[in-house]
N, C-alpha and C positions, 0 to 999 in steps of 0.2 A: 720388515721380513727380508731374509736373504732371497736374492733374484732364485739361488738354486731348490729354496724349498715350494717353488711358484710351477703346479704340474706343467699348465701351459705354456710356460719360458721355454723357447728356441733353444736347443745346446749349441746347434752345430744349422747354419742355410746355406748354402749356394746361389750365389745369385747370378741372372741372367750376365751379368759383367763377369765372372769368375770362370763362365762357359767362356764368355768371348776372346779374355785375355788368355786361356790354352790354345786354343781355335787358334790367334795371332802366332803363338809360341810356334803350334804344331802345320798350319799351314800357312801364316802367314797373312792372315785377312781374316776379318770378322765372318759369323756365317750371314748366310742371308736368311728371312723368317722361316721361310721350309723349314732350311738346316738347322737353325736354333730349335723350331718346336722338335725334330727328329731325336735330336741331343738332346735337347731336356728329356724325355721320354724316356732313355739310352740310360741317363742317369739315376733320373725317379728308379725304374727298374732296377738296376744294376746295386742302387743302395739298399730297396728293399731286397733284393736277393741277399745280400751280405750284412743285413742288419742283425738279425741273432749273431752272426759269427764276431762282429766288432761289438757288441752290447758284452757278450760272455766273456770275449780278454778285457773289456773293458771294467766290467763289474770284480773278476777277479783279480788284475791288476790292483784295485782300490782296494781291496779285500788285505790282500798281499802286504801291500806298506800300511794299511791299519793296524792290521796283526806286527808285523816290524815294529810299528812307532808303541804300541805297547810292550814289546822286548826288551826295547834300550830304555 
């Protein structure tokens, strides 16, 4: 079976290392456990806020060069 037709299968995670190495980028050191549970929080949030709006160009996008690849 393709991993993509598996509902459960992950598309996209974040993981707590993926916080830390911005954290490093943007100030310079890892957060400490507060700050990590804050930030995750920040992010959970922040994706579910903008999840319809990246699902729709997303879907459409694929939509887009389907339609294309039966053109050519």
């Amino acid at each position: 079976m393709n991993d993509l037709q598996d509902d459960k299968k992950a598309v996209f995670t974040i993981s707590v290392g993926d916080i830390q190495e911005e954290a490093i980028c943007l100030i310079g050191r890892r957060l400490s456990c507060e700050e990590l549970m804050k930030a995750a929080d920040a992010v959970e949030w922040g994706l579910c806020e903008g999840k319809s709006i990246v699902f729709n160009a997303a879907i459409r996008q694929a939509i887009e060069i389907n339609n294309n690849r039966d053109i050519y």
